[in-house]
C-alpha positions in Angstrom: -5.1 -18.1 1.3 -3.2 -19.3 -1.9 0.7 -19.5 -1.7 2.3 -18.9 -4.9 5.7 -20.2 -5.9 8.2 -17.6 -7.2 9.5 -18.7 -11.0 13.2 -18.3 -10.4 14.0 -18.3 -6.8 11.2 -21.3 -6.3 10.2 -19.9 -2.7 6.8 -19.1 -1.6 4.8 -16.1 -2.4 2.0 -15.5 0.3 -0.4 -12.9 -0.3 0.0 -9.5 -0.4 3.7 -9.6 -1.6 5.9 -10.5 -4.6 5.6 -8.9 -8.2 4.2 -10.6 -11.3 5.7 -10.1 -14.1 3.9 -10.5 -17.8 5.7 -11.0 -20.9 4.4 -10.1 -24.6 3.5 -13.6 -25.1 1.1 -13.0 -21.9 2.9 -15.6 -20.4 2.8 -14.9 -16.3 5.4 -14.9 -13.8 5.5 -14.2 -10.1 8.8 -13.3 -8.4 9.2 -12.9 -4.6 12.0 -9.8 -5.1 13.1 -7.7 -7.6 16.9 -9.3 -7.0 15.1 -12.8 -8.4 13.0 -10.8 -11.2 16.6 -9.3 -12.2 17.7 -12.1 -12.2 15.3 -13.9 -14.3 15.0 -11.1 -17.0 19.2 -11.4 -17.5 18.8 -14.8 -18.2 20.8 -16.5 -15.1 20.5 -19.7 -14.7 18.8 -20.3 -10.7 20.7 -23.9 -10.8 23.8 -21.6 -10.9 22.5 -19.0 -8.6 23.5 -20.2 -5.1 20.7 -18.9 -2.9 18.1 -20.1 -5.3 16.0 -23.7 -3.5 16.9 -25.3 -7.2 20.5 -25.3 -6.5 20.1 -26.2 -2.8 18.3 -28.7 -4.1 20.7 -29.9 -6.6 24.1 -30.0 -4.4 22.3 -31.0 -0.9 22.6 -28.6 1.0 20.5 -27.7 4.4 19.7 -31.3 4.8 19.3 -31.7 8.4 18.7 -35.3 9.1 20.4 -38.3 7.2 18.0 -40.6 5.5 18.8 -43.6 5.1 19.6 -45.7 1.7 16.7 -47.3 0.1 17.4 -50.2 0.0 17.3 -52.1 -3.5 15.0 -55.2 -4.1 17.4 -58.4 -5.3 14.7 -59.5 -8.5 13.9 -62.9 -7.5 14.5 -65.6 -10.9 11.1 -67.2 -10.8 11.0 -70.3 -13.2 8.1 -71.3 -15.4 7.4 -73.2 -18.6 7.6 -71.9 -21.8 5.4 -72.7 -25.3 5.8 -76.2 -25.7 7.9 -77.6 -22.9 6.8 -77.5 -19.1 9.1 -75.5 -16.3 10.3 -79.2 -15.3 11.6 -79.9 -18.9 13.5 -77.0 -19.1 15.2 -77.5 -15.9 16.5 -80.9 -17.0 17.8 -79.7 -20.1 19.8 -76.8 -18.1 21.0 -79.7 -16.1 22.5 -81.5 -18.7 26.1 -81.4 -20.0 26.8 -78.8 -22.3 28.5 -81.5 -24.4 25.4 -83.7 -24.6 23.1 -80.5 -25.8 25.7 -79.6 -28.2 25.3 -83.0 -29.9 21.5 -83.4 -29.7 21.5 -79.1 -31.0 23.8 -80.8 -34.3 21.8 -83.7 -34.7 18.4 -81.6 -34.8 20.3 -79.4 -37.7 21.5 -82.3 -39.4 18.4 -84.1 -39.9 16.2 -80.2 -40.7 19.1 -80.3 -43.5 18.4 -83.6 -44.8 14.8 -82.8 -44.9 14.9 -79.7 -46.3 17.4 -81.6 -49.1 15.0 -84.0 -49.5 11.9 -81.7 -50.0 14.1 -79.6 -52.2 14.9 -82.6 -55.1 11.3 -84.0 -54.8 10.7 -80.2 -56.1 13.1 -80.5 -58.5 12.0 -84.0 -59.5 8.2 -82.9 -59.9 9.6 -79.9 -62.1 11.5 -82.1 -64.5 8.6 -85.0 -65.1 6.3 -81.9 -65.8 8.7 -80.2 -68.4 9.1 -83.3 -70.1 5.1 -83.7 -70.4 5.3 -80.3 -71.8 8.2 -80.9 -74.3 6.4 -83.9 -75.3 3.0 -81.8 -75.8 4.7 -79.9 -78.3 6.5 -82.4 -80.2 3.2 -84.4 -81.0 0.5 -82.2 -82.3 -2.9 -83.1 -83.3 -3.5 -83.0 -86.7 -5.1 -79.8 -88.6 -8.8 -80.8 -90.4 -8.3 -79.4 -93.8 -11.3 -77.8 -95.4 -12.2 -79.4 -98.2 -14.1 -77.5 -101.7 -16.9 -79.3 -102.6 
């Protein structure tokens, strides 16, 4: 015995009753009266339509018994390590002063600066010896073999 479920009105359909309902785009539907098929073919909406399960649905009606409020898990903050430092690191820099992580943050800038400085006029040092070997290249040139008629 299969129970069908009507399209608009959402109730159940057993056998031997209802009216289905096929459209040009042989698209099926089954529809318990002809009040819900009416309804369906002028378009009402059943979340508007207030004997409709949908909208009973919706605005909680007919429930009988109270359930009661899931309640919601509290997430748990489980600590662990990250790349390169252990859980028991980074609990001891949490612990410390904000002051104290402020000045070892700056000092970790300060010297990435100074290297970055550093590798930056090496650079600029290695660029300027080589141009120099280049102007010289120029200014001294080998001198031409001239052919000569014998």
């Amino acid at each position: 015995m299969k129970v069908e479920i009507c399209s608009y009105s959402h109730y159940r359909i057993h056998p031997g009753h209802g009216k289905r309902y096929v459209r040009l785009d042989s698209r099926s539907f089954v529809f318990i009266t002809r009040k819900a098929e009416k309804a369906f073919l002028n378009k009402c909406n059943p979340r508007r339509t207030r004997w409709t399960v949908i909208y009973r649905r919706m605005n909680k009606k007919g429930i009988s018994e109270e359930t009661s409020r899931k309640r919601n898990r509290k997430t748990k903050k489980f600590f662990r390590g990250v790349v390169g430092a252990s859980a028991e690191v980074v609990r001891a820099k949490r612990n410390q002063a904000p002051e104290l992580r402020e000045a070892q943050r700056n000092a970790a800038i300060k010297e990435a600066k100074e290297k970055s400085r550093a590798r930056k006029e090496a650079l600029k040092a290695q660029g300027a010896a080589a141009s120099q070997q280049k102007t010289f290249a120029k200014t001294v040139r080998a001198p031409k073999f001239m052919a000569t008629s014998r």
